[in-house]
N, C-alpha and C positions, 0 to 999 in steps of 0.2 A: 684469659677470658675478657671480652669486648663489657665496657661499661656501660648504661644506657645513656651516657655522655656522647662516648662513641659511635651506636650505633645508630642516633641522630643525627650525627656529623654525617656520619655515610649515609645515611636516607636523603639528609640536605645536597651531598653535594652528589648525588643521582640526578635529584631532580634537578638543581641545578643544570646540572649539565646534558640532560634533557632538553628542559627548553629552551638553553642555548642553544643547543644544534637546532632545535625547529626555528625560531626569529633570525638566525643565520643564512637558513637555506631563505626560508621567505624574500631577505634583505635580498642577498645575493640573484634568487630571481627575479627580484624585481629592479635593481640594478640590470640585467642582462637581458631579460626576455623581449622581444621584441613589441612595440605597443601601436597597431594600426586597427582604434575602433573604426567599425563603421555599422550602419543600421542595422547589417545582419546579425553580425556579433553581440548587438545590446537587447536581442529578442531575449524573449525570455524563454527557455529553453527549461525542459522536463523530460528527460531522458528520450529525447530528438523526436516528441510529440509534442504536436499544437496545443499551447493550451485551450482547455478548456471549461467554462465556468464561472465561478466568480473567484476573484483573489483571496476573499476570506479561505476557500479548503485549499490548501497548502501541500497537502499529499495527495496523490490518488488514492483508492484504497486496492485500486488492481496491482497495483507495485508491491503492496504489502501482501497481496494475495499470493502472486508470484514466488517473492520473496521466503512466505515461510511454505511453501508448497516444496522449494530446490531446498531449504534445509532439514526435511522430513525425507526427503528422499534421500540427500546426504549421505544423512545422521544412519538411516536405514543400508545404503549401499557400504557403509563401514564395516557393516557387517561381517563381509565379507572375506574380510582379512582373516579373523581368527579360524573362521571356516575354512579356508586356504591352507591355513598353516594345518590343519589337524586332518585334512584331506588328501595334503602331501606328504604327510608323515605316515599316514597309514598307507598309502599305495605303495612308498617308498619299503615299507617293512613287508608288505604282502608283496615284493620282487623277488621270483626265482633267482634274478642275477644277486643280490644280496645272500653273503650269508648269516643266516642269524642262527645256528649253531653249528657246535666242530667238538669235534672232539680229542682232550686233551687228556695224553697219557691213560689213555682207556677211559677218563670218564667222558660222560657227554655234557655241555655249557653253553650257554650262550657266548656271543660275540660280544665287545665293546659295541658296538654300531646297534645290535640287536640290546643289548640292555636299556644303551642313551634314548632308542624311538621307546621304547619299552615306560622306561620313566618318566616319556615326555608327554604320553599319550594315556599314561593314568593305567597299563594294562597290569592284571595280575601276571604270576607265571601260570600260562595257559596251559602248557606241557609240565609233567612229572616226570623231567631230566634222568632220575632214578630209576626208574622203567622204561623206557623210550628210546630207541634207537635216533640216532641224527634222523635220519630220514621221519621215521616218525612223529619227533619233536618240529621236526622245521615245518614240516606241514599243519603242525596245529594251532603253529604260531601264525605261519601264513595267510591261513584258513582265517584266523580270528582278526587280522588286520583287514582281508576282504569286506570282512563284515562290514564293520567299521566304517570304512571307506562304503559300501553303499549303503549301507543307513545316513550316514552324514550327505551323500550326494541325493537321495530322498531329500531327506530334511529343508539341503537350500533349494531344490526344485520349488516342493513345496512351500516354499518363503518366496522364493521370486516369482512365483504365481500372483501372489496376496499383493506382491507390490506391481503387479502389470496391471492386477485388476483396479488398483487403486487410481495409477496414470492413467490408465485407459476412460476410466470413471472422469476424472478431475477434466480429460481431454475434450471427452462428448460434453461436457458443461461447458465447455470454453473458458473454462478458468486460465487456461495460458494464453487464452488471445489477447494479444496486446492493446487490440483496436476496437473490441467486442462490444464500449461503450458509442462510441462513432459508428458501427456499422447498425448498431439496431435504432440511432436515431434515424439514421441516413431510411432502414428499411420502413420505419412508423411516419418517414414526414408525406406529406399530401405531393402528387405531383404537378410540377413547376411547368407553368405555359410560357412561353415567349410573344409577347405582345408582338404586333406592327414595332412598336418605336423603338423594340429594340432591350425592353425591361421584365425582368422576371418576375411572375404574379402566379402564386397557387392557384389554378383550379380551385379550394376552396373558398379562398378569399372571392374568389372573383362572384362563385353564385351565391355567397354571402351576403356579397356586396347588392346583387340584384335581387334579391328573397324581400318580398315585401316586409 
């Protein structure tokens, strides 16, 4: 057994050896990488939009909107997994080509194949082997993974419903516009005359200018 001597030594020398490899790769790219600043490269960049504003706000908050909108749907589209596995295991046991019982030495049993979905899928014994001819027995096992498989295909219908409604919702808000800020300034500002000389002047400004 590891003494708490020891198993400080190993936490130290993890991290150790953590952020040497980070200050290594650093060193080494920066040794390597090529360096030709020029004006473009020293913009100040915000995920390849202009900024805008003042320097004090440091985030957008559209970023973060975005941001946790793809981890909600994510989080939600994982779903999908478990659903998969219990949708393919019941369709798999409700296959004519499967057999999930035979009969051995006169009695009737299930198969290996038909026990393992059996046990995976949470089912009781639906048939009373004891009574039931194979045919009879295989059909009510059948029958009962059918079910299964469309109540579960129900179910995520109705789950992927809840999350279209949700996309569809967040989409007519313009929650995933990336530009959404920029384009309602652009749609609220006053429109721009072009003078003789050449210089752009609001319309407002200008009967502003002359309003007694």
């Amino acid at each position: 057994m590891l003494t708490p001597i020891a198993i400080a030594g190993y936490i130290a020398l993890f991290a150790a050896l953590g952020i040497g490899f980070l200050f290594v790769n650093l060193l080494v790219g920066r040794l390597v990488r090529p360096k030709l600043p020029n004006k473009e490269k020293l913009e100040i960049y915000e995920c390849g939009e202009p900024t805008i504003g003042s320097s004090f706000v440091q985030f957008d908050l559209r970023f973060y909107v975005v941001a946790l909108l793809f981890i909600i749907f994510d989080v939600e589209v994982a779903f999908f997994f478990p659903w998969a596995t219990v949708y393919g295991k019941a369709t798999q046991l409700s296959d004519p080509r499967l057999t999930v019982v035979h009969d051995v030495n006169g009695t009737t049993t299930y198969t290996d194949a038909a026990k393992g979905l059996q046990k995976e899928l949470g089912f009781d014994k639906y048939a009373d082997l004891s009574t039931q001819t194979v045919a009879e027995a295989t059909a009510t096992l059948q029958n009962a993974a059918q079910d299964m498989a469309f109540v579960s295909m129900c179910d995520i219908l109705v789950f992927f419903a809840v999350l279209m409604v949700g996309f569809f919702y967040v989409w007519k808000r313009g929650d995933l516009d990336w530009v959404r800020a920029v384009s309602s300034q652009r749609a609220q500002a006053p429109p721009v005359e072009i003078s003789s000389r050449g210089s752009a002047r609001s319309i407002f400004d200008r009967e502003t200018a002359i309003s007694p």
